[in-house]
One Martini backbone bead per residue (centre of mass of N, CA, C, O) as a GRO file, in nm:
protein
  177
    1UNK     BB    1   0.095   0.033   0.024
    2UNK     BB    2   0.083   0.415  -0.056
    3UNK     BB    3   0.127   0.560   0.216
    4UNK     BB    4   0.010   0.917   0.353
    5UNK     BB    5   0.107   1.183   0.545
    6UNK     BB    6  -0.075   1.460   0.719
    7UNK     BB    7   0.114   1.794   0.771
    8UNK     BB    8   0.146   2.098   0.951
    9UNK     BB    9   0.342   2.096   1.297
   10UNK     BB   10   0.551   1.871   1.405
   11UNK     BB   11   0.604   1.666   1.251
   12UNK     BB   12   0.788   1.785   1.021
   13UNK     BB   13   1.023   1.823   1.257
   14UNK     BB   14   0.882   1.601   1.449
   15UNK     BB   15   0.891   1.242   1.347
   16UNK     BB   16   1.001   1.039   1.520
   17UNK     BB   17   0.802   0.714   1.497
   18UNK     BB   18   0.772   0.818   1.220
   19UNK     BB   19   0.779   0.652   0.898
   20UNK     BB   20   0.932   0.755   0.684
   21UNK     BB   21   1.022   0.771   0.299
   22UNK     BB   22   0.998   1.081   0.278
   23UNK     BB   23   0.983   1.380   0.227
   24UNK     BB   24   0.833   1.701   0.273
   25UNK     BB   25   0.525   1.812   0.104
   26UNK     BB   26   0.378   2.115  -0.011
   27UNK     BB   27   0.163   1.963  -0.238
   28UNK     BB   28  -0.119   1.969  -0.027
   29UNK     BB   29  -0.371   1.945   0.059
   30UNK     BB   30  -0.644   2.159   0.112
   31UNK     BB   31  -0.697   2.305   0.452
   32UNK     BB   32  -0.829   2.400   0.778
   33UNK     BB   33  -0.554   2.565   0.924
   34UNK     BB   34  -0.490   2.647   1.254
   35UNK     BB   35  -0.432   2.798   1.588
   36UNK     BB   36  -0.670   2.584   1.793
   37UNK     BB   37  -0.471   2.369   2.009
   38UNK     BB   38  -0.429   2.303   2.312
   39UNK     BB   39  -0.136   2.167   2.431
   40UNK     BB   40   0.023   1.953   2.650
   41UNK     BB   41   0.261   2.229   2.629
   42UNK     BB   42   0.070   2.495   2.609
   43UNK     BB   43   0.047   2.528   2.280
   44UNK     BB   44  -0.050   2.659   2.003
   45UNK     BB   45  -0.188   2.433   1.780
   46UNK     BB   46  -0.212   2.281   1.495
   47UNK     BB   47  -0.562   2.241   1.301
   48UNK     BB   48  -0.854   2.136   1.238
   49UNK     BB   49  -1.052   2.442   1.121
   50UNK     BB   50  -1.354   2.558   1.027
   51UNK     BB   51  -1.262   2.873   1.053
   52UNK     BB   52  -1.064   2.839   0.822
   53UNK     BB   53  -0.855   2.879   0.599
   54UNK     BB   54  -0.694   2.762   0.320
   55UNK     BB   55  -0.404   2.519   0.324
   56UNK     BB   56  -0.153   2.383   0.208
   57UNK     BB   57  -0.057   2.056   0.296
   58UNK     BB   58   0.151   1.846   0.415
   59UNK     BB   59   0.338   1.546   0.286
   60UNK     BB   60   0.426   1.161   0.323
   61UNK     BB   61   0.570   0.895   0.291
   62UNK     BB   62   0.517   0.604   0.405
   63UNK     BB   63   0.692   0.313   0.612
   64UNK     BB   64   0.451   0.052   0.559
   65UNK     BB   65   0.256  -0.227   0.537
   66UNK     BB   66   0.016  -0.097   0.703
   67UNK     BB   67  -0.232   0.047   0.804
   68UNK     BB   68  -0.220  -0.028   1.082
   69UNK     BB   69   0.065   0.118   1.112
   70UNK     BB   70   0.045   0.347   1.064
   71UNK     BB   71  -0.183   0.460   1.288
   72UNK     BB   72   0.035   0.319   1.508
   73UNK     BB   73   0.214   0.521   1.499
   74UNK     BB   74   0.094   0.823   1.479
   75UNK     BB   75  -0.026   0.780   1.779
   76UNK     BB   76   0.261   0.742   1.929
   77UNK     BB   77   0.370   1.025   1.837
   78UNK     BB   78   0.039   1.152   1.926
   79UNK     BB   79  -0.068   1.019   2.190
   80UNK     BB   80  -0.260   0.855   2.128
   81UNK     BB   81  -0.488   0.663   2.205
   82UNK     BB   82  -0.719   0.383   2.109
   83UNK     BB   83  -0.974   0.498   2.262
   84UNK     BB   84  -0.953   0.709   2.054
   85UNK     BB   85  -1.131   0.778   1.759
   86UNK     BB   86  -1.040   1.102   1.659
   87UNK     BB   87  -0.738   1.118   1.614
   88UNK     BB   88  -0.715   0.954   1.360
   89UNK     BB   89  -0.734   0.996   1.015
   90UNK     BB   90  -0.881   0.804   0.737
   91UNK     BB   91  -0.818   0.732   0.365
   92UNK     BB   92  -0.969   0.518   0.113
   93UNK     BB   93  -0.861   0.428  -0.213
   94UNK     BB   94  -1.019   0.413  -0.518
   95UNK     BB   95  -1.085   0.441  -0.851
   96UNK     BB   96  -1.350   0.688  -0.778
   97UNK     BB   97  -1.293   0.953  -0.736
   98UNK     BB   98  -1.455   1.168  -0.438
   99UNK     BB   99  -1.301   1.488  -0.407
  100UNK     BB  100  -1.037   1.640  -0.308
  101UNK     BB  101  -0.862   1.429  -0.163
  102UNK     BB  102  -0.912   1.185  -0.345
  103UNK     BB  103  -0.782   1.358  -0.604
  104UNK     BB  104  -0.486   1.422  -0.473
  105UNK     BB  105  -0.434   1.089  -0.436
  106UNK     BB  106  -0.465   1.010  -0.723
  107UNK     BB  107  -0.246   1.212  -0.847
  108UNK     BB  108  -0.042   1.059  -0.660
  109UNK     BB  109  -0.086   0.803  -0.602
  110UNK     BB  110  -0.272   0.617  -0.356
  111UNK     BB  111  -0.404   0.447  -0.058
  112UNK     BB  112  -0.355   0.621   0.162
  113UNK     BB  113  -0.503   0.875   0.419
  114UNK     BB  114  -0.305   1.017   0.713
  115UNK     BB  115  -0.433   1.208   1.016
  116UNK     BB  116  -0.442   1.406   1.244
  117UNK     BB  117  -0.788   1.446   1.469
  118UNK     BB  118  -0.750   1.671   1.635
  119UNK     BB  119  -0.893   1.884   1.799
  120UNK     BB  120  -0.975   2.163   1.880
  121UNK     BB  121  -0.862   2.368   2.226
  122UNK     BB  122  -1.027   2.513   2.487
  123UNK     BB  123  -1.037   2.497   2.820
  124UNK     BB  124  -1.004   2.196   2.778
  125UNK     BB  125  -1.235   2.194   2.524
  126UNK     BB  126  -1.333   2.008   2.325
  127UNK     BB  127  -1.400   2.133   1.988
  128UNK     BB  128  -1.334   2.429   2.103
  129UNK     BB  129  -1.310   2.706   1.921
  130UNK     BB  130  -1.134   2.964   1.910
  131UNK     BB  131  -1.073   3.297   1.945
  132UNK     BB  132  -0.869   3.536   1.918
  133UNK     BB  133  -0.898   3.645   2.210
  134UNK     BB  134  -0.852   3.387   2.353
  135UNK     BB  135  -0.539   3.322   2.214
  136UNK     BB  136  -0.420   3.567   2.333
  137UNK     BB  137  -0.513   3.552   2.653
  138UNK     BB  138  -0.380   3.287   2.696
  139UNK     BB  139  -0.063   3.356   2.608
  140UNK     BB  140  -0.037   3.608   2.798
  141UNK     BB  141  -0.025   3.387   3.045
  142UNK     BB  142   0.229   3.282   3.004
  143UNK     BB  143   0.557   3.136   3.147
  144UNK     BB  144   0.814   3.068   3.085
  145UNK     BB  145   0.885   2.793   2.943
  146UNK     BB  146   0.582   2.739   2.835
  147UNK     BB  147   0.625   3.026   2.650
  148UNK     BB  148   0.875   2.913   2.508
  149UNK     BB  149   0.770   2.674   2.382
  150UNK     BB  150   0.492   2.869   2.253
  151UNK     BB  151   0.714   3.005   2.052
  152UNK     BB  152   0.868   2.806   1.919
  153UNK     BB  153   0.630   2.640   1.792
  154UNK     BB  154   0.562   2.908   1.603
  155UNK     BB  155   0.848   2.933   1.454
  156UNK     BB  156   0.855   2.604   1.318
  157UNK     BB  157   0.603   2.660   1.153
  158UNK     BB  158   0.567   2.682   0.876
  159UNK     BB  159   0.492   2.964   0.685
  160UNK     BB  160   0.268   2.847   0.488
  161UNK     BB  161   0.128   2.893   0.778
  162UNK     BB  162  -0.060   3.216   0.739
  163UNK     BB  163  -0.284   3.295   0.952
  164UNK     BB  164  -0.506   3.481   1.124
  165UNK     BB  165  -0.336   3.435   1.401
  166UNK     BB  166  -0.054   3.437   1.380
  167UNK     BB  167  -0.087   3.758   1.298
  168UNK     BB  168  -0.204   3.854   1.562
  169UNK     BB  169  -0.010   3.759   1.723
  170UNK     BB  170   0.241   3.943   1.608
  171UNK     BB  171   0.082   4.224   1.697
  172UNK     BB  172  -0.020   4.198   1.976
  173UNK     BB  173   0.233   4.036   2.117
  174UNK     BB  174   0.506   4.018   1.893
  175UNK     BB  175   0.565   3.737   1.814
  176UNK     BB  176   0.793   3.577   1.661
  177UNK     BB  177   0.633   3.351   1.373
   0.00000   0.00000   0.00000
């Protein structure tokens, strides 16, 4: 099977022990991406956020004999349990594609492609999107390593992911990302 993953944000530079097989490419389907989910360093995390406009993410062809073998190094690397079924996101093609990501699929020629499918959070709630100024006010409240953190993931996440949040801390906050 020739399966890929598609990412965003941290696994592009520390995809630890996910099996790639290829370099990260840019020329992933468009989906919507935000910094809209509060990560358990503490940082604001890029997610698949119904918010968002669209923009091209990144993908890699990984090194698995089975799907269920991708699905399940995915799952260790961003630490998702096996009991949570929303963690990765999995889309299997046939002939027929139908849909944006299918036919990016198909003209990669792929046979299946799975992503992190952890939602937006914030305040705790899984699923909640938060607003601008949510994520503003979020940020300015940490501190020391926390803050630390959160700055350095805002600037490792490529360039090409310029988000009106990510626009928006770099003005409000003034935070280099």
């Amino acid at each position: 099977m020739k399966i890929a993953c598609l990412g965003w944000g941290s696994l592009i530079w520390k995809p630890e022990a996910l099996p790639l097989a290829s370099e990260w490419f840019k020329d992933g389907p468009a989906l919507p991406i935000e910094f809209s989910r509060v990560g358990d360093g503490g940082e604001l995390a890029t997610a698949v956020c119904m918010n968002a406009p669209l923009t091209h993410v990144f993908w890699a062809m990984l090194s698995a004999d089975t799907l269920h073998d991708a699905v399940s190094a995915l799952r260790e690397r961003e630490q998702i349990p096996v009991s949570r079924s929303d963690g990765v996101g999995v889309m299997v093609f046939n002939s027929t594609p139908a849909g944006p990501l299918a036919e990016w699929a198909t003209e990669k020629q792929l046979d299946a492609v799975i992503w992190t499918a952890l939602p937006p959070r914030i305040h705790g709630l899984e699923g909640r999107v938060p607003c601008v100024k949510e994520v503003l006010d979020y940020l300015a409240t940490l501190e020391g390593e926390k803050r630390q953190h959160a700055q350095d993931y805002l600037r490792r996440v490529p360039t090409e992911f310029e988000t009106p949040y990510r626009q928006a801390i770099r003005k409000s906050l003034g935070w280099e990302c």
